[in-house]
N, C-alpha and C positions, 0 to 999 in steps of 0.2 A: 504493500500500500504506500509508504515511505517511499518507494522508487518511482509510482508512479504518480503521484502528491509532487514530488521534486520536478518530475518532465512535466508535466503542464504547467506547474510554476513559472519553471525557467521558459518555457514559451509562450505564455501568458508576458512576462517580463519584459521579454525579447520583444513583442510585436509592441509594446505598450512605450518601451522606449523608442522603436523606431519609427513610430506614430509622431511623437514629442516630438523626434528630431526633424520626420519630415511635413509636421503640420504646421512648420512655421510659414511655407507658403501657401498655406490653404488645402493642400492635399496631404493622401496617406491616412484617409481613414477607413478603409477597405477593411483591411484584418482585423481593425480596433473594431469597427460595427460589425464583423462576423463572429467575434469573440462575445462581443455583447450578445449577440443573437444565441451563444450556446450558450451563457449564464443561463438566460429566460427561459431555453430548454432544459437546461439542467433545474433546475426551480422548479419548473412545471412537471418532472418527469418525480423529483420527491415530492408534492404534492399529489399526482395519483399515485404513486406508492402509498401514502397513506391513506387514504382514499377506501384503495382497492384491500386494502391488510387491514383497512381499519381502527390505525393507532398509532403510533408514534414508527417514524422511520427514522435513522441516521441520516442526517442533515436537512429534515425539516424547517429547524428552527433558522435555520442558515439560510433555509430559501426563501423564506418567509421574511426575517428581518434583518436583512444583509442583501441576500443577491438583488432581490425584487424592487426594496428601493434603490439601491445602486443603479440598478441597469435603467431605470425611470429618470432615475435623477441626470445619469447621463445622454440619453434619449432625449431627454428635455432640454439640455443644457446646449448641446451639439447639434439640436436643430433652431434653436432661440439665436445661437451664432452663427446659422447658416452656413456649416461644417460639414452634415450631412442632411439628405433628402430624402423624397422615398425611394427615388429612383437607386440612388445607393443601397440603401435600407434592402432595394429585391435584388439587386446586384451582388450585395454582401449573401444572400441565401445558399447557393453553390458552394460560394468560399466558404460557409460553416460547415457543409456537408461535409467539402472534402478533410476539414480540419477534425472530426471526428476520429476518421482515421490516424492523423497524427496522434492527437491524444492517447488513440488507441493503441499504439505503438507503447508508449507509457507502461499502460498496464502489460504488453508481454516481457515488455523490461524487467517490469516489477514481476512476474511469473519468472522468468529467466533468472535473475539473478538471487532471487529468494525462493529456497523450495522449502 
């Protein structure tokens, strides 16, 4: 879990600085609103976990009062500066798709190197 907690970190990180660096001219928010877009998945998918089980899941409370406002607050903030649009917004959808798989590399990391 530690291994794979670390590689999304550090990718998370990664796109988050490289955002910074290249949103000084207006662009580079592609990977930043596709990462937003798997917070709101990842949030949504522990809320029907508990849902569907009926009761408390690992990291409810996280998607509930952490991811959910965050990804709003930023949602709100980056289109209030006209950063991003919708047209981004469904542009950024593929790019989460594929970034799944990244993540998902993560956890066989975390398989691999912890048995």
């Amino acid at each position: 879990l530690s291994v794979s907690a670390t590689w999304i970190l550090l990718i998370i990180s990664f796109t988050t600085l490289m955002t910074a660096h290249f949103s000084l001219n207006g662009r580079g928010f592609l990977l930043y609103t596709a990462i937003l877009n798997l917070f709101i998945l990842q949030a949504t998918m522990h809320i029907v976990q508990s849902i569907f089980f009926k009761g408390y899941t690992p990291g409810i409370i996280t998607a509930l009062f952490l991811l959910i406002p965050y990804c709003l607050i930023a949602y709100y903030s980056l289109f209030e500066r006209g950063l991003i649009d919708l047209h981004l917004i469904f542009a950024s959808i593929p790019v989460s798709l594929l970034m799944i798989h990244i993540f998902l590399v993560g956890n066989l990391l975390g398989r691999y190197f912890i048995h």
